[in-house]
mmCIF file of the N, C-alpha and C atoms, coordinates in Angstrom:
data_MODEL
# 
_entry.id   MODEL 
# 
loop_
_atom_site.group_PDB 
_atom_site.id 
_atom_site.type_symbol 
_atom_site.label_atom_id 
_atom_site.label_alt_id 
_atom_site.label_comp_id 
_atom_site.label_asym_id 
_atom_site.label_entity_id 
_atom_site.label_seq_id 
_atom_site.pdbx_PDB_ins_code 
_atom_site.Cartn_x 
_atom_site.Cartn_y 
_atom_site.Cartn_z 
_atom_site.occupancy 
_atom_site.B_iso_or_equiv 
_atom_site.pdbx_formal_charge 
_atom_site.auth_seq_id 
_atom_site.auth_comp_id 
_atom_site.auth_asym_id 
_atom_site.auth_atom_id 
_atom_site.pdbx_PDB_model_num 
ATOM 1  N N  . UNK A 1 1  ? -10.675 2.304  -7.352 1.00 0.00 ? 1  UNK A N  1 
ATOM 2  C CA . UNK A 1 1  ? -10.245 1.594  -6.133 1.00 0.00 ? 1  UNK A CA 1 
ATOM 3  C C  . UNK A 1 1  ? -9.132  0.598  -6.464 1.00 0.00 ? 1  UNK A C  1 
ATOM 4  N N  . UNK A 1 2  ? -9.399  -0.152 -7.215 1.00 0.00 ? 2  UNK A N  1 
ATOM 5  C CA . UNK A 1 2  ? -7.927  -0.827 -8.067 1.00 0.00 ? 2  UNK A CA 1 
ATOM 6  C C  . UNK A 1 2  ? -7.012  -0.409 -8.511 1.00 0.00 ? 2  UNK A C  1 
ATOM 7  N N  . UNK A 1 3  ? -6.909  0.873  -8.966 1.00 0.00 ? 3  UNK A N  1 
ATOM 8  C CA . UNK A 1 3  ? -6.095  1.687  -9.291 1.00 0.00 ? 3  UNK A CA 1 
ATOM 9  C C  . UNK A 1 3  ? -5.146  2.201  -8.008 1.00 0.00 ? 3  UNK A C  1 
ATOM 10 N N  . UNK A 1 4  ? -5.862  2.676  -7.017 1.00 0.00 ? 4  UNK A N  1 
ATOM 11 C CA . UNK A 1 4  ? -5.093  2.905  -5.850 1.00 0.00 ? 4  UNK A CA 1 
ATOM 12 C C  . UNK A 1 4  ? -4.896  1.749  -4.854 1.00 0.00 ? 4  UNK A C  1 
ATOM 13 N N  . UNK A 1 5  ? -5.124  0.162  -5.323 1.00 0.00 ? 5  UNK A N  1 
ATOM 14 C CA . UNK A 1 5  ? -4.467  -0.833 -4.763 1.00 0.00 ? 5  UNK A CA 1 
ATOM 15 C C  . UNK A 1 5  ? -2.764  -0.464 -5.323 1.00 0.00 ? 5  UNK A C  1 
ATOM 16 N N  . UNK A 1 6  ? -3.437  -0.658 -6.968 1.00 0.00 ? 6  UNK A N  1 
ATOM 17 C CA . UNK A 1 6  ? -2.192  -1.095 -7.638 1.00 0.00 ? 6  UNK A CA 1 
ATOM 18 C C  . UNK A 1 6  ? -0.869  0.061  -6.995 1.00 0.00 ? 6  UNK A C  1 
ATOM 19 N N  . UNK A 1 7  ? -1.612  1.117  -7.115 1.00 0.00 ? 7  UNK A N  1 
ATOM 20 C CA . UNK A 1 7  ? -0.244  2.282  -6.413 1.00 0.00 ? 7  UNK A CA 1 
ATOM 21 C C  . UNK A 1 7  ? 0.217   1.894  -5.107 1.00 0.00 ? 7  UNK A C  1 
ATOM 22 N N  . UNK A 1 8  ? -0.480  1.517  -4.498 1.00 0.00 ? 8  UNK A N  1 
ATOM 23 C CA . UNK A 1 8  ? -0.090  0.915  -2.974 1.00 0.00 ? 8  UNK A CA 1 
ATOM 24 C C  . UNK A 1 8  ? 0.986   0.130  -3.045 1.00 0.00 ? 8  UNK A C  1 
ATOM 25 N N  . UNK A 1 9  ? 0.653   -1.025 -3.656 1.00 0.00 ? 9  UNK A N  1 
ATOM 26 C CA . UNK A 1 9  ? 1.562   -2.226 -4.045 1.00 0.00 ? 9  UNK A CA 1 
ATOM 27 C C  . UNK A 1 9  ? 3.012   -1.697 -4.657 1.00 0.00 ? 9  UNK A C  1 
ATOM 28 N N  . UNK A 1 10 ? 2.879   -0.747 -5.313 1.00 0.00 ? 10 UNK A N  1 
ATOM 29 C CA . UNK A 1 10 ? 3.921   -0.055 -5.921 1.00 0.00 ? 10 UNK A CA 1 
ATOM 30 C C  . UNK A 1 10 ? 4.894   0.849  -5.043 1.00 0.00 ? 10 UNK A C  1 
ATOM 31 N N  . UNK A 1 11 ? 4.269   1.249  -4.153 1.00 0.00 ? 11 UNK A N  1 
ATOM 32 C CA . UNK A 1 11 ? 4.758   2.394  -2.957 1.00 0.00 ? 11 UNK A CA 1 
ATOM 33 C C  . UNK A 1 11 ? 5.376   1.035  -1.880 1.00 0.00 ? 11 UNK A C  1 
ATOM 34 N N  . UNK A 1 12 ? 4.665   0.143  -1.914 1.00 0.00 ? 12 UNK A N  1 
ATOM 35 C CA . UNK A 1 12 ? 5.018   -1.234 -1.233 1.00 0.00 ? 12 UNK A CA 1 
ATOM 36 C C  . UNK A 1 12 ? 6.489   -1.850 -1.703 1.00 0.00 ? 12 UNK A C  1 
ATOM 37 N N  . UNK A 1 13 ? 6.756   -1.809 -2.548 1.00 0.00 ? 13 UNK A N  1 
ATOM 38 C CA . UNK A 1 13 ? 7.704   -2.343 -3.407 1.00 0.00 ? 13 UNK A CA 1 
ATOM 39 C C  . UNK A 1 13 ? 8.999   -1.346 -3.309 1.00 0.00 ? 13 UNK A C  1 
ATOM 40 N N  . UNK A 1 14 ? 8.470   -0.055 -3.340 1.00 0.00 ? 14 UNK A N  1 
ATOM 41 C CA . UNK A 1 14 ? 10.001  1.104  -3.586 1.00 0.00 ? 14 UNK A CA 1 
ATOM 42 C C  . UNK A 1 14 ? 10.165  1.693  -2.233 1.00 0.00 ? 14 UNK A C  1 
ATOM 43 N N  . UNK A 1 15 ? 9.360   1.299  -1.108 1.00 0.00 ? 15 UNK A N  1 
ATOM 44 C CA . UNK A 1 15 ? 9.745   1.940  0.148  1.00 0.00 ? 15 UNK A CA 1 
ATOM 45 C C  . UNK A 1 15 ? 10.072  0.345  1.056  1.00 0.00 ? 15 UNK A C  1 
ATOM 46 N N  . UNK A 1 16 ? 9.530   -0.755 0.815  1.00 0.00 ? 16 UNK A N  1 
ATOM 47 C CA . UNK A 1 16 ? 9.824   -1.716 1.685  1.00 0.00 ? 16 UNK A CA 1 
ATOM 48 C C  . UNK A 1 16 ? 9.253   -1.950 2.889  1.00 0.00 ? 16 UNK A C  1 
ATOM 49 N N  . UNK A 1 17 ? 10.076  -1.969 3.870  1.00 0.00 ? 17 UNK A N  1 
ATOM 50 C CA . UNK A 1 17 ? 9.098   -1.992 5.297  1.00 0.00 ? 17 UNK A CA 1 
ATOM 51 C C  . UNK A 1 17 ? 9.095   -0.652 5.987  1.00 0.00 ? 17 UNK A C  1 
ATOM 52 N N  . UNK A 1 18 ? 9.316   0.006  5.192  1.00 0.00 ? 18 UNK A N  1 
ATOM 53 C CA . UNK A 1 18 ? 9.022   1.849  5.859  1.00 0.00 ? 18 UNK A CA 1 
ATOM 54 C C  . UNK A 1 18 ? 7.445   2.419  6.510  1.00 0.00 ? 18 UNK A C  1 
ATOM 55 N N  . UNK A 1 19 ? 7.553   3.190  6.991  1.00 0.00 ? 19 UNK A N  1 
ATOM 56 C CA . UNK A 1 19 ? 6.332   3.807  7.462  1.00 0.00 ? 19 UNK A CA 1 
ATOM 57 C C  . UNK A 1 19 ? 5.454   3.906  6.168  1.00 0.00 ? 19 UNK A C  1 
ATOM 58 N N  . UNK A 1 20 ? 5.540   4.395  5.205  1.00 0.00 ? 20 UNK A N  1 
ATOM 59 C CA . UNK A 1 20 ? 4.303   4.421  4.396  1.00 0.00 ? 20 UNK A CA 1 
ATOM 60 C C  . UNK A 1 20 ? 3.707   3.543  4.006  1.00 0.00 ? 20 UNK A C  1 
ATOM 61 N N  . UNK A 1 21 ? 4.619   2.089  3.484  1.00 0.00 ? 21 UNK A N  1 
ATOM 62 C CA . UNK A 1 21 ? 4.283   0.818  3.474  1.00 0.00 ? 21 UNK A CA 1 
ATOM 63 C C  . UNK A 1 21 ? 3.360   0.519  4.301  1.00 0.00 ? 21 UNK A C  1 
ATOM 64 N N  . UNK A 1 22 ? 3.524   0.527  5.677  1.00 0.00 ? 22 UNK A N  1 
ATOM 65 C CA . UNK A 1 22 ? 2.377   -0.136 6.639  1.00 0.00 ? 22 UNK A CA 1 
ATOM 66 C C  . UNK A 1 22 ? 1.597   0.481  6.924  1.00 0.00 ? 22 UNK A C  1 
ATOM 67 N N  . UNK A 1 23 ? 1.537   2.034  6.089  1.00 0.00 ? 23 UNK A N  1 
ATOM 68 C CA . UNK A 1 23 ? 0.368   2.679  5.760  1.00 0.00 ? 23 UNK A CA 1 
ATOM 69 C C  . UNK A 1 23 ? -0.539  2.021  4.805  1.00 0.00 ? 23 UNK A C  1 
ATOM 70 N N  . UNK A 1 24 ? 0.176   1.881  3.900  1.00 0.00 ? 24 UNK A N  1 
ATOM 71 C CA . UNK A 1 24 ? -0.500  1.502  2.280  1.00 0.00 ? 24 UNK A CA 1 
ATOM 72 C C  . UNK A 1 24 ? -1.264  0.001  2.927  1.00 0.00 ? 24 UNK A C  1 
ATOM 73 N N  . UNK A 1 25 ? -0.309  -0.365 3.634  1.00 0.00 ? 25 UNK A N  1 
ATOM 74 C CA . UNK A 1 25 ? -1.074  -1.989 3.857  1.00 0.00 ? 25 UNK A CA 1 
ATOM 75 C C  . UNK A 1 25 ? -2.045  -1.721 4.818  1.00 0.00 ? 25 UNK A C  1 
ATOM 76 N N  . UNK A 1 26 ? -2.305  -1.146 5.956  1.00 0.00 ? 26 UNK A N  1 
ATOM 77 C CA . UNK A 1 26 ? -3.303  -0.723 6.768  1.00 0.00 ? 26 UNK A CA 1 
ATOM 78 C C  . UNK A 1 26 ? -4.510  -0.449 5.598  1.00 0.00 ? 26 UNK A C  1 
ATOM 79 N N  . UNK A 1 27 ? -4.335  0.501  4.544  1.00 0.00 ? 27 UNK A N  1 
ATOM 80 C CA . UNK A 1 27 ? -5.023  0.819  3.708  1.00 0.00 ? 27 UNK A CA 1 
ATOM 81 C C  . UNK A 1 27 ? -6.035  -0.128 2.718  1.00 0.00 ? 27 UNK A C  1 
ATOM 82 N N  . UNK A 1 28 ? -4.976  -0.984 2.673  1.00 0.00 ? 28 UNK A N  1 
ATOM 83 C CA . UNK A 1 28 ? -5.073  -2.677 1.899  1.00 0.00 ? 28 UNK A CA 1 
ATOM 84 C C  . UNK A 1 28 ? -6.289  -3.126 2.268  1.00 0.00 ? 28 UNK A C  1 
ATOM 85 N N  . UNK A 1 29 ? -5.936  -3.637 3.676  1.00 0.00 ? 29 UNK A N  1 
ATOM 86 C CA . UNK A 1 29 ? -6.912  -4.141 4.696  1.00 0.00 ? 29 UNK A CA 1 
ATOM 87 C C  . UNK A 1 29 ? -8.039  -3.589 4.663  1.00 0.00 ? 29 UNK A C  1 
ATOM 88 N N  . UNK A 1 30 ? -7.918  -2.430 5.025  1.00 0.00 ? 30 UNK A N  1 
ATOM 89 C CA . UNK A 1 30 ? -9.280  -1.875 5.325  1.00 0.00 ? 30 UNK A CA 1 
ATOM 90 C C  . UNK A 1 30 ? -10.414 -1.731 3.769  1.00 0.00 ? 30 UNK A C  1 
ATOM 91 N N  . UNK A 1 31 ? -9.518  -1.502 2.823  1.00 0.00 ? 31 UNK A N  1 
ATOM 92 C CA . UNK A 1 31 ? -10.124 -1.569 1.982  1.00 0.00 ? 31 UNK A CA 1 
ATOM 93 C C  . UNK A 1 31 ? -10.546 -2.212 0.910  1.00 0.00 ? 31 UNK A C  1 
ATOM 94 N N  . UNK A 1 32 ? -10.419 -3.957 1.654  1.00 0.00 ? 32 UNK A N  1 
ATOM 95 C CA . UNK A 1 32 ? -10.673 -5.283 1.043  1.00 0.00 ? 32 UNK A CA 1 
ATOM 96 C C  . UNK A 1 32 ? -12.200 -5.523 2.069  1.00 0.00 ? 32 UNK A C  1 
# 
């Protein structure tokens, strides 16, 4: 599960405020 934070954060970083980003962060959320 930390492992696929850390990729999030990473996909966060090389896409910016793109659609997958506020995927990954939807993802974040839900999975804190």
């Amino acid at each position: 599960s930390d492992a696929v934070r850390e990729l999030l954060n990473t996909l966060d970083g090389i896409f910016g405020e793109g659609e997958l980003s506020q995927m990954a962060y939807r993802l974040r959320r839900s999975g804190t």
